[in-house]
N, C-alpha and C positions, 0 to 999 in steps of 0.2 A: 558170682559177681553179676551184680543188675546191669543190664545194656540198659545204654543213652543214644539213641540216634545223634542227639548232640555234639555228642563228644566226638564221633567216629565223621560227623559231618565237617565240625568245624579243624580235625584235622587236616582232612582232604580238600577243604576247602570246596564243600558243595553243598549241595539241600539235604536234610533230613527226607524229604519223599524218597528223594534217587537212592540213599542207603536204605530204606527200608525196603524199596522195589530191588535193590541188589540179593539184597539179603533174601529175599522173597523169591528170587530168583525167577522174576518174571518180566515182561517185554518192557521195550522202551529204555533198557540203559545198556550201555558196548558191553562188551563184553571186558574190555579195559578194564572200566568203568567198576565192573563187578570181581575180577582178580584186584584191584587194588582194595576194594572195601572189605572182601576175604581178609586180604594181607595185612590191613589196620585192625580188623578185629581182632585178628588172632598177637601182633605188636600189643594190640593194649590189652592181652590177659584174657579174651572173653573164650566161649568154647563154639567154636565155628558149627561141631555134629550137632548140639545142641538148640543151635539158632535154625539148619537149615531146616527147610522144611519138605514133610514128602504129602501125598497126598492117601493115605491110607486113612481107610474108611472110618476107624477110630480115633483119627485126629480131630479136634475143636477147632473150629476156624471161624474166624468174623472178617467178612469180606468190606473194607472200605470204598465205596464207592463214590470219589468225587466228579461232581456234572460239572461239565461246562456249557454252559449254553452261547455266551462271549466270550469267554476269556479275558474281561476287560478287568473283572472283580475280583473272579477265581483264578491267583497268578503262583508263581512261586515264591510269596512275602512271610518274613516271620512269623504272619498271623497264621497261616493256612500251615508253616511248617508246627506252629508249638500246637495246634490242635491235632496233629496228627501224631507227637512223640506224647501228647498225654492220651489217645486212643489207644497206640502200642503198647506205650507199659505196664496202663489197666486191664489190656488182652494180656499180658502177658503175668502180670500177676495172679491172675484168676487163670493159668493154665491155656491161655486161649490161644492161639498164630494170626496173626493179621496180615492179610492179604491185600493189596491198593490195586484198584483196579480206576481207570481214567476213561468216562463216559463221556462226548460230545452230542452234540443235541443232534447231529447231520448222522452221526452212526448207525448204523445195525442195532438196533436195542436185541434183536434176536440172539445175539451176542452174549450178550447177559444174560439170558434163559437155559443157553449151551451151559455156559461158564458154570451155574447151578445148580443143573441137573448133571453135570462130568465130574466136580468138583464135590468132597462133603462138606457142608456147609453148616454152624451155627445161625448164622443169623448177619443180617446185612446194616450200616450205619451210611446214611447217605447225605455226603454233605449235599445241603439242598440250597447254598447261599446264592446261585444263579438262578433254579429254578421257578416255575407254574406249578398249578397244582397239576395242571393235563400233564406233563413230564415225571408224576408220578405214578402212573397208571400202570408205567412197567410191572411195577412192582406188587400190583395185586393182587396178582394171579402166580407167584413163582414158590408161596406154599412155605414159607423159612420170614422168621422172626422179623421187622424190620422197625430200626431207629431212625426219625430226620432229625439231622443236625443242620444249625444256623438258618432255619427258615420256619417261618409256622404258617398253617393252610388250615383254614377252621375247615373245611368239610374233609379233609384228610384224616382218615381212621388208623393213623399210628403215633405212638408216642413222640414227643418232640423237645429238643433243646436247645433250647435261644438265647441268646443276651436279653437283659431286659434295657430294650434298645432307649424307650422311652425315658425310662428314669436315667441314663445316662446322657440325652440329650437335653433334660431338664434341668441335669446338674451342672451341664455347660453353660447354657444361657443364662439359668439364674445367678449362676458365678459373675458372668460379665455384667450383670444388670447389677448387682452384688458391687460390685468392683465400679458403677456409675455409670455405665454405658448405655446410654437410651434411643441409640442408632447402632439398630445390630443386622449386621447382613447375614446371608448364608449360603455358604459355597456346597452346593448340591451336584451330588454324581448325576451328570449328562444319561448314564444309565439307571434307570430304577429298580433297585431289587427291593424288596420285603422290608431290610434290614432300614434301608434308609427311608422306605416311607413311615417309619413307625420313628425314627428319629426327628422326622420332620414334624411329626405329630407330638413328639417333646420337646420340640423347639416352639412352636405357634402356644401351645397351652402354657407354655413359661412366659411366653410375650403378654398374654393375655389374662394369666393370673398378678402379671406387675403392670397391666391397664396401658400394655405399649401397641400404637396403633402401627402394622405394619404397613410394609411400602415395597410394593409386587419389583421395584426398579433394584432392590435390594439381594435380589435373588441371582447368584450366579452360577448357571449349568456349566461342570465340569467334566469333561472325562476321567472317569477315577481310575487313572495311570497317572505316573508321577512326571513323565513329558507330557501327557496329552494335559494335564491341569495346568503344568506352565504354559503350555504353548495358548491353551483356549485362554487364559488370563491374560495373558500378553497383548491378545486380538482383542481382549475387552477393554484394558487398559489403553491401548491406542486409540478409543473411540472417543475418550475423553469424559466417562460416566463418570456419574456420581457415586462416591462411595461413602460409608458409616464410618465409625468412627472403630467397632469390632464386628469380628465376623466369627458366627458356629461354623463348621467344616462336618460332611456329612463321615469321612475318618482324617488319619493322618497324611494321607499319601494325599491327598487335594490338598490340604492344609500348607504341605511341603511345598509341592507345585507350584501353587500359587503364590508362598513367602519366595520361593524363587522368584516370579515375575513383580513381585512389589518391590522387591531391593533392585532389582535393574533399572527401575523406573524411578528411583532416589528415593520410595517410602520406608521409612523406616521403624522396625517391630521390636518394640510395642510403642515406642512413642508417635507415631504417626497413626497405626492400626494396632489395635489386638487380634489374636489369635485363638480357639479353642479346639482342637483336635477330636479326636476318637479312636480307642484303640489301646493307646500305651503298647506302638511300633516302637525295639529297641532302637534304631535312628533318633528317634522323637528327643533322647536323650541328650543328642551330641550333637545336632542340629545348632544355628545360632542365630537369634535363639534359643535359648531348650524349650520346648512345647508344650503348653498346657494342654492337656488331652483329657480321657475317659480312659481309664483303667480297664483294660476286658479281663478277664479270668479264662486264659485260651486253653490250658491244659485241663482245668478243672473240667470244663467243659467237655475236651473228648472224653475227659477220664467219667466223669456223669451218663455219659449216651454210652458210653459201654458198658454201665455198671446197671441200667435200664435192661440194655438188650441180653445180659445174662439173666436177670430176670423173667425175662420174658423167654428164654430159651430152658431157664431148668426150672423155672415155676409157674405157675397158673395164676393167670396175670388178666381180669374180666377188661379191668378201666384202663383206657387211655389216660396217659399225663402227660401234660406241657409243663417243664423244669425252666424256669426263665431264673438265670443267672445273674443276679447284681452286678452292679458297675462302682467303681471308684474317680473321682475327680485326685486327679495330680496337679499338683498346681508347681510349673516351673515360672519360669521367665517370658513369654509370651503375651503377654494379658497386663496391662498400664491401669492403674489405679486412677480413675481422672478425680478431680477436686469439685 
């Protein structure tokens, strides 16, 4: 029987991370925590001797490694849990154990050199969605395969798999231009990672292939947390600015935020404003509301960066490759048709 981190999550009512670090039987969850996820796997049929894992020198292992550098981006959200149950099941289909291991930027990276050389290791997959390229430099010395996920660094010498951010924010803006909108704002994360400056850069080349002249007043920095975007909208909203008629959102979680602070301030979506997301967060759904967004492809994607790093671990592997993943435009309720 296939394990779902899913399934065994949304029993317990917790994150797919914490059951697979249960299950993995590694730091960061009670022990509670880890007799309960025991106890549901074995309730729903699966084979506990099977799942756990030892450290014997003939075991396959792909060590996950995700960085924080904020924590403001990399949080515990639907996004970051379905990239990690389609990492798992692709290790786990191809025989492999996956190990989660949780890197802050203030750490011991010497940590991780231990971990490496104590531990047998296939090969490592790092989400890189908060990182620099200098925060990858651990890794170039530690001798064992390595994949970046959600982030691309041209002068970084390992294979890499991203959304292709751009074409997804092209299909946003050109949707609301589509749809008549020729005052578009955009709600940009206060923090800058990779992902969003490359969406931004599918936002401006959409504006500028429909010959729309921008307007710098249109631009609003958020914290991409889902209070810190209502709270910062709130404080803009009371200033009395001027606002477009629609706005891109650099993902869902600002997009939310902020339709929170416009309906307290009586505007109302889509007839007042439109909306276009990023993402396709399960929320985004049942939201009101529902949310025109960008479709990401979030299991494909870890299940891609593992199917890379086996590669690279049982074959002879010269070139580097960048896998950049398409996006989907979903079109709900959010987004007003003007005449």
């Amino acid at each position: 029987m296939t394990l779902k981190l899913k399934d065994i999550a949304e029993k317990l009512n917790i994150s797919q991370a914490t059951v697979s670090l249960a299950l993995n039987n590694r730091p960061g969850v009670s022990q509670e925590t880890k007799e309960k996820v025991l106890k549901a796997t074995e309730e729903m049929g699966y084979n506990v001797n099977v799942l756990s894992r030892n450290t014997s020198k003939n075991q396959r292992s792909i060590r996950f490694i995700i960085y924080k550098k904020q924590g403001l981006v990399v949080s515990d959200t639907p996004f970051f849990s379905a990239l990690i149950e389609g990492i798992d099941q692709e290790a786990r289909d191809n025989g492999y154990s996956l190990v989660i291991t949780y890197l802050k930027e203030k750490e011991n990276k010497a940590e991780i050199r231990k971990l490496v050389k104590e531990e047998p290791l296939g090969g490592i997959i790092v989400l890189a969605t908060e990182a620099e390229i200098q925060d990858l430099k651990i890794f170039d010395k530690l001798n064992v395969p390595v994949v970046v996920l959600d982030s691309y660094f041209r002068d970084a010498k390992y294979d890499t798999v991203v959304i292709n951010n751009m074409q997804g924010s092209y299909q946003g803006t050109r949707y609301l231009l589509e749809k008549g909108h020729t005052s578009i704002g955009y709600l940009c994360g206060s923090i800058r990672i990779n992902n969003f400056e490359e969406r931004k850069d599918g936002f401006f080349k959409a504006l500028k292939d429909h010959n729309i002249e921008w307007d710098e007043k249109l631009a609003f920095p958020l914290e991409p947390t889902m209070d810190g975007a209502y709270r910062d909208m709130s404080h803009i909203l009371e200033t009395g600015c001027k606002l477009p008629t629609a706005f891109f959102s650099d993902n869902d979680i600002i997009a939310c935020g902020s339709m929170k602070a416009f309906k307290e301030k009586g505007l109302r979506i889509p007839e007042d404003l439109s909306i276009v997301g990023f993402d396709d967060m399960p929320f985004s759904k049942i939201i009101d509301p529902a949310l025109t967004t960008i479709k990401v492809y979030k299991q494909s994607m870890g299940r891609l960066a593992v199917k890379r790093l086996i590669e690279r671990i049982e074959g002879d592997c010269e070139a580097f490759v960048k896998a950049e993943v398409n996006t989907e435009l979903v079109e709900r309720k959010s987004v007003l048709k003007k005449n």
